[in-house]
C-alpha positions in Angstrom: 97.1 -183.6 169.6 97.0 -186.3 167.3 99.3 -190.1 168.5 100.6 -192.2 166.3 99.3 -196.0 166.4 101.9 -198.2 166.5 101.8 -202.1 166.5 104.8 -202.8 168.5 103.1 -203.6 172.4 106.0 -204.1 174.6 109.9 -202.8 173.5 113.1 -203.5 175.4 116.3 -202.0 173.9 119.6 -203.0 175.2 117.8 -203.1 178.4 120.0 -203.9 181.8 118.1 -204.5 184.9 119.4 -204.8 188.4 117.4 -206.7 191.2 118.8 -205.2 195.0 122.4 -204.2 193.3 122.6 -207.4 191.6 122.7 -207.0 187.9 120.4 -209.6 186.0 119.9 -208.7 183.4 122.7 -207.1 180.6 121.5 -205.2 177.1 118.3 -207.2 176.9 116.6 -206.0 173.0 113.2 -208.2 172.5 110.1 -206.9 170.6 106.7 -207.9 171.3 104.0 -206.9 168.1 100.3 -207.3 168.2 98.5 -210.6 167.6 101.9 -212.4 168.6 101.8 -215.3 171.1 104.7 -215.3 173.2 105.6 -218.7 175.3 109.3 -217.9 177.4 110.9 -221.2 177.5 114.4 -221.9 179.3 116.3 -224.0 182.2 115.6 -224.0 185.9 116.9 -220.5 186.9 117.2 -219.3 183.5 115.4 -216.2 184.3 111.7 -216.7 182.6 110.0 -215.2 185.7 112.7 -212.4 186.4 111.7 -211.6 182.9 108.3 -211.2 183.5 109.1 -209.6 186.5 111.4 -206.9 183.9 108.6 -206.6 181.7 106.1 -205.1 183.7 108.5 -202.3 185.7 109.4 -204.7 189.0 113.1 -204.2 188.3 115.7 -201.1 188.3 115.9 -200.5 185.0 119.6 -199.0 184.7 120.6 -198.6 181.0 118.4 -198.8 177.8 115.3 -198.6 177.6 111.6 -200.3 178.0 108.4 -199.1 176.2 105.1 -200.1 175.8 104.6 -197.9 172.6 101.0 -199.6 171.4 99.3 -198.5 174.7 100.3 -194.8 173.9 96.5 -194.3 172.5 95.0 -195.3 175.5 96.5 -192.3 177.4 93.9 -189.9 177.7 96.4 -186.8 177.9 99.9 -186.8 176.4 101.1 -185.8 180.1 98.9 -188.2 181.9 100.1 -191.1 184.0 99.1 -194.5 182.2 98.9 -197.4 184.5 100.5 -200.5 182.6 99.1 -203.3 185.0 95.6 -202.1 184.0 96.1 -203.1 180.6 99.6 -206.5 181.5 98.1 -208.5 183.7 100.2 -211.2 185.5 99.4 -214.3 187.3 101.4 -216.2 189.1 101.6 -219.2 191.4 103.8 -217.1 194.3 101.9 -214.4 193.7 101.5 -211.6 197.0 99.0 -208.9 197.8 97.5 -206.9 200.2 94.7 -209.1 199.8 96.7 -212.5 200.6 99.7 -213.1 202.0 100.8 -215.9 203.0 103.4 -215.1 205.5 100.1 -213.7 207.8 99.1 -217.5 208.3 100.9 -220.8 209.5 100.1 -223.6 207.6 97.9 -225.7 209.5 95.4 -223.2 209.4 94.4 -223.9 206.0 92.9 -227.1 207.6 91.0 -225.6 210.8 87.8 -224.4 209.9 87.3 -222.5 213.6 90.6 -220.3 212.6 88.8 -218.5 209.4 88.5 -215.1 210.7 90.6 -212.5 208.9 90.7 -214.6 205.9 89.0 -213.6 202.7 86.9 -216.2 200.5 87.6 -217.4 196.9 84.5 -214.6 196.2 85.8 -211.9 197.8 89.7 -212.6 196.4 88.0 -211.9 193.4 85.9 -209.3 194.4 88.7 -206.8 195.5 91.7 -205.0 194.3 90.2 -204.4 191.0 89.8 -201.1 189.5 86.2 -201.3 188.2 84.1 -203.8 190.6 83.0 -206.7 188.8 79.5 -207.5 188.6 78.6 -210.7 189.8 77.6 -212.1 186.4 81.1 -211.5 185.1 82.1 -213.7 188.0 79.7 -216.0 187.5 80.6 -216.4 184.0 84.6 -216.4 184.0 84.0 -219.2 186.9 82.0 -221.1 184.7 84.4 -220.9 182.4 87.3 -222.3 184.5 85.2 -224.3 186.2 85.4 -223.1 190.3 82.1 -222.1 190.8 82.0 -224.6 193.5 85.0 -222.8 195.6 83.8 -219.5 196.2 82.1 -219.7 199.2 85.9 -221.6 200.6 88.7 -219.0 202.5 91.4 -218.5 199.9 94.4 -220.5 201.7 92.2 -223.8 201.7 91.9 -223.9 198.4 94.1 -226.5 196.5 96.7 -225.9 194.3 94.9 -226.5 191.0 91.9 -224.5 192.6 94.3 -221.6 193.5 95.6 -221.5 189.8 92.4 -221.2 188.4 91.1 -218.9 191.0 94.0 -216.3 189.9 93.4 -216.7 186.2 90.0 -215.5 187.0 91.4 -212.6 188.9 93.0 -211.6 185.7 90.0 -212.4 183.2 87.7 -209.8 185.1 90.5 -207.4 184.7 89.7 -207.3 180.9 93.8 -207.1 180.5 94.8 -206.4 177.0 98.0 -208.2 177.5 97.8 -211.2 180.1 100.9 -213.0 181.4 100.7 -216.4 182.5 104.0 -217.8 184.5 103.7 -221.1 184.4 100.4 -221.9 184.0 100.0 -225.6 184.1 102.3 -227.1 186.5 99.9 -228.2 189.2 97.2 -229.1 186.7 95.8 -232.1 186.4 95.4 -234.0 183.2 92.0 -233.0 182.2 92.0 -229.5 183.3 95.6 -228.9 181.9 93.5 -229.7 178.6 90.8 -227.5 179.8 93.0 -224.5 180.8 95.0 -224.7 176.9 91.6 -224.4 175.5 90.9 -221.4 177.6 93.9 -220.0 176.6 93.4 -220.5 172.8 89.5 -219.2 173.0 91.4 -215.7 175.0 93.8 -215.4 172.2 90.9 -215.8 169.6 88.6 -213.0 171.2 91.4 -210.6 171.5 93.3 -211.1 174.7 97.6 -211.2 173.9 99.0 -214.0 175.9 103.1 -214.2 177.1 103.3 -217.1 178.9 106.9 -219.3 180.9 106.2 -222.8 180.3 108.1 -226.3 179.3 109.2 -226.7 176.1 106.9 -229.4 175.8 103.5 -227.6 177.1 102.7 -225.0 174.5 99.1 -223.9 173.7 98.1 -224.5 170.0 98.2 -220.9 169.3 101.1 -219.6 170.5 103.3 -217.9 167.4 106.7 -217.2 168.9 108.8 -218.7 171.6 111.4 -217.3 173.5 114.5 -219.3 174.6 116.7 -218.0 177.9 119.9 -219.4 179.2 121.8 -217.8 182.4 119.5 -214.5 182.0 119.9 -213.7 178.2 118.3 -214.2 175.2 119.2 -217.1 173.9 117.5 -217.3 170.4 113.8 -216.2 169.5 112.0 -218.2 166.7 108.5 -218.6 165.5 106.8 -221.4 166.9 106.8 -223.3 163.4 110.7 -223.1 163.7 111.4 -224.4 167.0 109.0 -227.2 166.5 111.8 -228.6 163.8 114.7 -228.2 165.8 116.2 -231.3 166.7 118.7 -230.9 169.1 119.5 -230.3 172.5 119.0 -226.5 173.4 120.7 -226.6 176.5 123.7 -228.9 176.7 125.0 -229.4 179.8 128.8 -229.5 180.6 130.3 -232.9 180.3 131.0 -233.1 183.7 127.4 -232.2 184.8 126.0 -235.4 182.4 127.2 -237.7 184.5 124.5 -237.7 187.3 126.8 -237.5 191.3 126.2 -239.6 194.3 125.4 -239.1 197.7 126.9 -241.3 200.9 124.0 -241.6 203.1 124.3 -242.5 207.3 123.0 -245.2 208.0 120.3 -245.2 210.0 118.2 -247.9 212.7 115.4 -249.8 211.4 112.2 -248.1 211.5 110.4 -249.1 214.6 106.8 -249.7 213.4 104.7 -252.1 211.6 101.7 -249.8 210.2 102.9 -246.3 209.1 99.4 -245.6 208.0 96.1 -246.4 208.5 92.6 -245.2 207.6 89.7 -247.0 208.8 86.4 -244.9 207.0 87.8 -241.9 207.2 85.3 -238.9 206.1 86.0 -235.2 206.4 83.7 -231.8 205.6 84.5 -228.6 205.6 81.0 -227.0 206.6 78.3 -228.6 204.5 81.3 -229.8 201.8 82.7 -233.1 202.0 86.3 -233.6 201.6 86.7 -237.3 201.9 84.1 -239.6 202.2 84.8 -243.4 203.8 88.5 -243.8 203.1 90.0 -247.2 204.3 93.6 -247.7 203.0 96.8 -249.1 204.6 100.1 -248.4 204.2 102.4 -250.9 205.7 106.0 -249.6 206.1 108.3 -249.7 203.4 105.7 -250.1 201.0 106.2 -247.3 198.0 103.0 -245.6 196.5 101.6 -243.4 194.0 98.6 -241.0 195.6 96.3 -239.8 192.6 93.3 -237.9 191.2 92.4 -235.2 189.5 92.6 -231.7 191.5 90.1 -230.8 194.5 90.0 -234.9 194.8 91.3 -234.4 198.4 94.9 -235.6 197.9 95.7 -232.5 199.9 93.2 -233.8 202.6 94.8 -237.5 202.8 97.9 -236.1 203.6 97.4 -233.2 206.0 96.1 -235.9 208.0 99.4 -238.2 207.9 101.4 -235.6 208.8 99.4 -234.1 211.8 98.1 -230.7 210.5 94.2 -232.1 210.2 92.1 -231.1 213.4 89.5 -233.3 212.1 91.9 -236.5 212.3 90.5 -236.9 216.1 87.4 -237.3 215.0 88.5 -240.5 212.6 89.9 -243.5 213.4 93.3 -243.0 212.0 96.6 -245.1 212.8 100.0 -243.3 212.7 103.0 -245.5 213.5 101.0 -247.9 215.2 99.4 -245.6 217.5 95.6 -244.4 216.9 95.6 -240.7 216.5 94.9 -238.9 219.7 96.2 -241.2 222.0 98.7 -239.0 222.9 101.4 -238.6 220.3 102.5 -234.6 220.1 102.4 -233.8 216.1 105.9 -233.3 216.8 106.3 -236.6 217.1 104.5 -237.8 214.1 106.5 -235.1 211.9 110.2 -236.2 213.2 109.4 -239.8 211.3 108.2 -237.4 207.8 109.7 -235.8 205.2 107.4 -233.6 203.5 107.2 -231.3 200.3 103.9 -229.7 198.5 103.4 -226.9 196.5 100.6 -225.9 199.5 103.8 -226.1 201.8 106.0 -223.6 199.4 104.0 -221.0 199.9 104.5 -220.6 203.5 108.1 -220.1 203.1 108.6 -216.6 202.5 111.3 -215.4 204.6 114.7 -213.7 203.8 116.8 -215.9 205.1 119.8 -217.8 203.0 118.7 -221.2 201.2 120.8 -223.6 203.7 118.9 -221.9 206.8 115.5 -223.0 204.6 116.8 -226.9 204.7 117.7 -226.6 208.3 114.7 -226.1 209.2 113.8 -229.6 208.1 115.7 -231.1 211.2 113.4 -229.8 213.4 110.3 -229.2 211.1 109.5 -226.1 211.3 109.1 -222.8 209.0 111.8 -221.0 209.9 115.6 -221.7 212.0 115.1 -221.9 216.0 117.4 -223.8 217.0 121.4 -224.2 216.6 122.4 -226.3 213.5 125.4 -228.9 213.8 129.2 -228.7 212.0 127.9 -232.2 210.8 124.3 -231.1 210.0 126.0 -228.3 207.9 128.0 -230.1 206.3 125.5 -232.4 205.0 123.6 -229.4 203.7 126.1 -228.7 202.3 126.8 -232.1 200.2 123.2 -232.1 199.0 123.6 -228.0 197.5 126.8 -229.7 195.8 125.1 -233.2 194.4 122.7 -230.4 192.6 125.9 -228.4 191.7 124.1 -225.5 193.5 126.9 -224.7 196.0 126.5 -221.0 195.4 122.9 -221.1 196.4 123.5 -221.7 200.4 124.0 -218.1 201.0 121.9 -216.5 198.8 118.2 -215.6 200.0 115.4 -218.1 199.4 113.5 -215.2 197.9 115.9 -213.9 196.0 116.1 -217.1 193.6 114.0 -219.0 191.2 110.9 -220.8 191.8 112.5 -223.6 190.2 115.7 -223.3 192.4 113.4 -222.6 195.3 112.0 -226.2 194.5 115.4 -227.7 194.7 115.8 -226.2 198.5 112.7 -227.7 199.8 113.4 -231.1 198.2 116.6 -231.1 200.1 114.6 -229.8 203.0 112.8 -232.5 202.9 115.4 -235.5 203.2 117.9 -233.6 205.1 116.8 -236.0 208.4 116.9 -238.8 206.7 113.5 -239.1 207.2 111.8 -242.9 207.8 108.6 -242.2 205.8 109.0 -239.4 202.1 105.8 -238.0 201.3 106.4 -235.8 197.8 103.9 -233.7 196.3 104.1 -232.7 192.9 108.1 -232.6 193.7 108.8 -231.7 190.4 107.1 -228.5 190.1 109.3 -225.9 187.8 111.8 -228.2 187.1 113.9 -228.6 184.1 114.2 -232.2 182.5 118.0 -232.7 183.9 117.0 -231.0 187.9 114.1 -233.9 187.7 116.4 -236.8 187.0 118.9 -235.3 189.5 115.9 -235.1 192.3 114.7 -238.9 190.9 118.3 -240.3 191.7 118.4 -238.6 195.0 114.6 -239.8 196.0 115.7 -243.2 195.0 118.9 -242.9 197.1 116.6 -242.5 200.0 114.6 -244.8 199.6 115.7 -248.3 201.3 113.8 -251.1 201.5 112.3 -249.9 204.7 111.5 -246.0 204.1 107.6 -245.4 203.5 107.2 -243.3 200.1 103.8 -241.3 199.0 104.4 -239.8 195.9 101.9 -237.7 194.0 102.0 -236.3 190.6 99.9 -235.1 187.8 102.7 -236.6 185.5 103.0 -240.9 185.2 106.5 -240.1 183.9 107.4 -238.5 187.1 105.9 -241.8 189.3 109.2 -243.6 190.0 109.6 -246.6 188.6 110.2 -248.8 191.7 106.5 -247.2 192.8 104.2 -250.3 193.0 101.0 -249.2 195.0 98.4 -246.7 193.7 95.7 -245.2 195.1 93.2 -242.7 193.2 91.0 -240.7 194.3 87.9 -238.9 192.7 85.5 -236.6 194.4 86.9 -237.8 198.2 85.9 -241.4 197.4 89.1 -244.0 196.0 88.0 -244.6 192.8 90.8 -247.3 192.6 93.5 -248.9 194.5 96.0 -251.3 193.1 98.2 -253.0 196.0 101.1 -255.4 195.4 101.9 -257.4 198.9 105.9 -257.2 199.5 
């Protein structure tokens, strides 16, 4: 029996979807054709990933319909079962498996290399769960090709977040997907591999692979051809790539009352009571045979603000697990915290009581189903999840910060049930909710519209006094703050550069 080729790949025709009940979303009609580039653009919590999610069969499709007509030749039978995810493959940053999940490990344990059994290596992540075993020259080849040949031999969860990016890109390369779907693929990314990853992107698009990716509006690859604009879980206008580009406007006002950015009143709080919140007197750390840092010295004095940079696997991640007590291997260093040397008997609880912390490493961990104001709670007593009996006043704060963000009506919805973007938001509350004496933000910013970054800049900046500690990293200069007048850069575990300014 003889099919019909058809050049249409993916269909949706006044599509609805419902996620648990919840409708999201209503009469959706988009057309995907072969050889056309799709980048979804929109707001935080626009939808882009709930599309992507809709797109490949994750939701309840209610009324309409959703096809994927051009993969009709591929069935061998008219009546057999066609698997779409062998030929749409998906990466993204909060991905799960049966292969990794993060909610089977606490976070520290990324860190301790005597706590590695159970958990699968970079090689064998790529190894498994496909449905043809790849041969180890395709892996050699797509690693090459990304660049993370070195991180096979590592266990998945110690891998950073640039490294973890890459390593699921791959994942999808050896699939050989006719379709791949990339959700935000270069938040994360440093610089130069950002560059790296857009040329990847462009040389899949030219041998054949079709690419939908979510992304900024100001990240596209050079050969995408159509973009996709959502706003509050519809379409809000589709153009070619050429047309958007001469659009000068702004394509997602916000309501006049929402342009004027709020304030938040603050408690005042004692004077922190130390001298040296950090110190690192040549500091080296290996994991096996592979150095992580090598001969760090570097001071942070409190109050002092600074920038922490370098390009991804340059052991930012390292510095910093070993600030905020989850590094084993800060015993075997001479390290001052808070004017104490490390291991002289300080409980990690007490050096996390004086932090505020946020990382995309950190995010991944949090994967209960709990509402979002239980998820900042837990920053009062720095843990992953509520054990202890929150305040009317601690409450209520929470609830000021949901409201500064105009996101009141996130504080009884479930942390998983929201954006990535919105998810963000949470933790950066999360993280100031104690009013913490030292702010350590890494890549804060991640999946955040233009107007949720200012917002989260004004309330950083409220926070930090004169005598708050602040380590801010970011792949993005913009995003440094501007009262941020200490850098240090790293490169390979060595500082490559470090520019102080005495107060």
């Amino acid at each position: 029996m003889s099919r019909t080729h058809t050049e249409t790949i993916v269909e949706l025709t006044e599509a609805s979807f419902y996620h648990r009940q919840h409708l999201l979303f209503d009469q959706l009609t988009w057309q995907i054709r072969k050889n056309e580039q799709w980048a979804i653009i929109g707001p935080t919590g626009s939808g882009k990933t709930s599309l992507i999610n809709a797109l490949t069969g994750k939701f309840i499709l209610r009324h309409g319909q959703l096809s994927y007509p051009f993969l009709e030749q591929y069935r061998p039978t008219p009546d057999s079962y066609l698997p779409v995810n062998d030929f749409i493959r998906v990466v993204s940053f909060g991905e799960d498996s049966a292969l990794l999940n993060y909610a089977n490990f606490y976070y520290q344990q990324r860190f301790n290399a005597a706590q590695s059994e159970g958990i699968i290596t970079a090689q064998e992540f790529l190894e498994k769960g496909l449905s043809e075993d790849p041969v180890a020259s395709e892996i050699n080849q797509v690693c090459r090709l990304l660049g993370i040949e070195e991180v096979l031999p590592l266990e998945f969860i110690k891998l950073s977040n640039g490294q973890t990016r890459k390593l699921r890109i791959a994942k999808a390369l050896l699939a050989k997907p006719l379709v791949l779907i990339l959700d935000n693929p270069f938040i994360g990314l440093d610089t130069a591999t950002r560059a790296d990853l857009n040329q990847i992107i462009n040389h899949l698009i030219e041998t054949g692979t079709q690419v939908i990716l979510t992304t900024s509006s100001e990240e596209f690859p050079q050969k995408i051809t159509h973009i996709l604009a959502l706003d509050n879980f519809q379409i809000n206008r589709v153009y070619t790539k050429e047309e958007y580009l001469k659009q000068q406007f702004n394509e997602y006002p916000l309501p006049d009352g929402e342009k004027i950015l709020p304030t938040l009143s603050l408690l005042s709080q004692p004077e922190p009571d130390f001298t040296i919140a950090f110190q690192f007197t040549d500091v080296s750390v290996k994991y096996g045979d592979k150095p992580a840092l090598q001969h760090i010295n570097w001071t942070v004095k409190k109050g002092e603000k600074w920038a922490l940079l370098g390009p991804n696997g340059s052991g930012k991640s390292t510095i910093l697990s070993l600030i905020n007590a989850d590094h084993p291997q800060a015993y075997a260093n001479t390290i001052v915290l808070f004017d104490k040397i490390r291991g002289t008997g300080e409980s990690i609880w007490d050096i996390k009581k004086r932090i505020g912390f946020v990382s995309p490493e950190l995010h991944l961990y949090f994967k209960q189903q709990i509402p979002c104001w239980e998820v900042v709670a837990t920053g009062y007593f720095d843990t992953l999840y509520l054990n202890q009996k929150v305040t009317d006043s601690q409450k209520d704060s929470i609830q000021k910060h949901f409201v500064f963000f105009h996101l009141a009506d996130l504080m009884e919805q479930s942390f998983q049930s929201i954006s990535s973007g919105q998810q963000r938001i949470v933790l950066l509350i999360r993280s100031l909710i104690k009013q913490p004496e030292v702010i350590i933000w890494d890549e804060p910013y991640q999946a955040l519209d233009a107007y949720y970054i200012n917002l989260s800049a004004k309330l950083l900046q409220m926070y930090c006094t004169p005598a708050t500690t602040l380590i801010f990293v970011s792949h993005y200069s913009h995003e440094i703050p501007t009262f941020v007048n200490n850098y240090l850069v790293l490169d390979r575990g060595r500082i490559s550069k470090l520019a102080y300014t005495a107060q």
